[in-house]
Structures are given as C-alpha cells and as structure tokens.
N, C-alpha and C positions, 0 to 999 in steps of 0.2 A: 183843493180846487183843481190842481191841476192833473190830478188820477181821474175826476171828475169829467173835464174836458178829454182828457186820453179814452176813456171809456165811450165816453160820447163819438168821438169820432170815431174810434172802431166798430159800435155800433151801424151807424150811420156808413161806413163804408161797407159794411157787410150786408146793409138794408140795399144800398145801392147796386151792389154784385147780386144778391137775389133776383132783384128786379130787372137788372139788363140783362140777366139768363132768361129772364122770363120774356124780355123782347126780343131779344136774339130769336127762341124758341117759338113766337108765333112771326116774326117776320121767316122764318124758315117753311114753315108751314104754308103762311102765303105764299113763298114761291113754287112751291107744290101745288096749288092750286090752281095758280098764273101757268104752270107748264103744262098742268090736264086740261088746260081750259083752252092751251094754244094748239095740244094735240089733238083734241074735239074738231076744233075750226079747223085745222089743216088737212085731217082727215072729212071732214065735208065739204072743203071745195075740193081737194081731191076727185069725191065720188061725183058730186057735180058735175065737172069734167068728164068723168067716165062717161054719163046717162046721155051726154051729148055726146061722144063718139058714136057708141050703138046706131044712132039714129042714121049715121055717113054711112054704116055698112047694111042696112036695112034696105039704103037709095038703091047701093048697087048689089044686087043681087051676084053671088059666090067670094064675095070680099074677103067673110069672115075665114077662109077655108087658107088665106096668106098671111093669118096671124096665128091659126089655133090647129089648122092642119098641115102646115110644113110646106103649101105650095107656095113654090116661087114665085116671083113678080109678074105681070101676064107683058105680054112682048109689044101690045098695040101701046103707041107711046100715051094715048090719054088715059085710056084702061090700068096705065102705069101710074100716072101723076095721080090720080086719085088714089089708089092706094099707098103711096109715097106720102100725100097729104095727112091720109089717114095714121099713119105711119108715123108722122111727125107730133099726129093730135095726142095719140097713145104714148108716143115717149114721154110729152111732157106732163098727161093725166101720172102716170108710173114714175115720174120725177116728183110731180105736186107727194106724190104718194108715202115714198120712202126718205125723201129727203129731210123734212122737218120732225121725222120721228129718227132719226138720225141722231141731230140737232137737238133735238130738247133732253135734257137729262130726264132720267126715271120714266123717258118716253118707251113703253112696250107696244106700241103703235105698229111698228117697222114689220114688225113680223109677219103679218097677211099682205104687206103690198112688196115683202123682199120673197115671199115664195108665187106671188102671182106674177114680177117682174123675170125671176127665175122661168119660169113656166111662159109666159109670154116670149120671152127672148130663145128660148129652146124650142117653141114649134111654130116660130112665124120666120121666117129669111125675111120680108120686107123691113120687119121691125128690126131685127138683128143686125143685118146688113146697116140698114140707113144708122145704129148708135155706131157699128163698127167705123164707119166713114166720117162719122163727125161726133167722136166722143166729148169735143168739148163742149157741144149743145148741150149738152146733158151727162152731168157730172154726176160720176158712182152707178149710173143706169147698168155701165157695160161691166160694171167689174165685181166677179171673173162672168167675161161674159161666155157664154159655152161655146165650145168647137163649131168651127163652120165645115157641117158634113162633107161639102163638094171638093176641100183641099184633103 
C-alpha cells in the first residue's frame, strides 16, 4: 500500500509540473500579446499626433523649412512663438513615438520613430534647440542629441 501511495504521489506531482509548464507557457505568450497589443496603441496615438501637427504648419506658410530644412527660428517674436509651439507639439508627437517602444520588451516599434527623431533633431534648430533647453520635458528625445552647427 504504501509503494502504492508513493507512486501515486509521484505521479501526481509530475502530472502537476506538466501542467504548470503548460500555464507558465501560455501565460508567457499572453504577455507577448498584451506588449504587441500596447505597441500597436502606442504607435497610433503616436501617428495621431503627428496628422495634427502637419495641419499648424500648413496654417503658416514656410514653417516646415524650421524643422526639415535647418532654418533657424524667424526673429518676429509671434512668427517665433508659433513655431516654438509647433516645436513643442513635435517633441511630444516624437516622445509618444519612441518612448513606449523603449518600454515594452520585444517592442521593435522604436526603430522608425528613433531614426525620424534622429533626423528631425539634425535638420530642424527649433526643435533641437527647444529639447536642448528643457530636456527634461522630454526624456531620451535629446540623447545623443547631434552637434549644434553654430558652436
């Protein structure tokens, strides 16, 4: 009887380690799915955000030419504050962007919004400038942020 019992229970603890590999192994899977699922959403409020930038630099005709052509801020002070704003809407579009695929493990997300953030931050000085001045708005945006031409 009691090889009987011994057998039994080894059975039975070996039935039970089967089974918790087998939960382990689809609760792992769910969390691969929970992370594609948050990198999906995070990458669409992201673009979100973009499709409403465009539209600020549409209003004011030569806007775009201070983020993707290297010109500098314009001197007239409202002609300034609007692209400073614009400036600000772009950091945090480019934050929504890279951040959360940062953040999510087995996120390959990061990669199209860390070479557009690259590339935004190298041919715009408003945008440049304004993370250089207050990198803590926006965490990881500046770094490495590129040389500023004029020093």
């Amino acid at each position: 009887m009691g090889v009987f019992v011994a057998v039994l229970a080894l059975g039975t603890s070996a039935w039970s380690m089967a089974y918790l590999a087998g939960q382990t192994r689809a609760a792992a899977e769910q969390t691969g799915i929970g992370n594609a699922v948050a990198a999906v959403s995070a990458n669409d409020t992201a673009l979100r955000a973009w499709r409403e930038v465009h539209p600020l630099m549409l209003e004011r005709p030569g806007t775009r030419g201070h983020f993707h052509d290297g010109r500098p801020l314009p001197e007239d002070p409202e002609e300034r504050d609007g692209v400073v704003t614009i400036a600000e809407l772009l950091a945090g579009v480019l934050c929504n962007g890279v951040h959360p695929h940062r953040k999510g493990p087995g996120s390959d997300g990061a990669a199209p919004w860390t070479a557009y953030r690259r590339q935004m931050l190298a041919a715009g000085p408003a945008l440049r400038d304004l993370v250089r001045e207050r990198p803590e708005r926006w965490p990881g945006l500046g770094t490495p942020l590129p040389a500023d031409p004029s020093s």
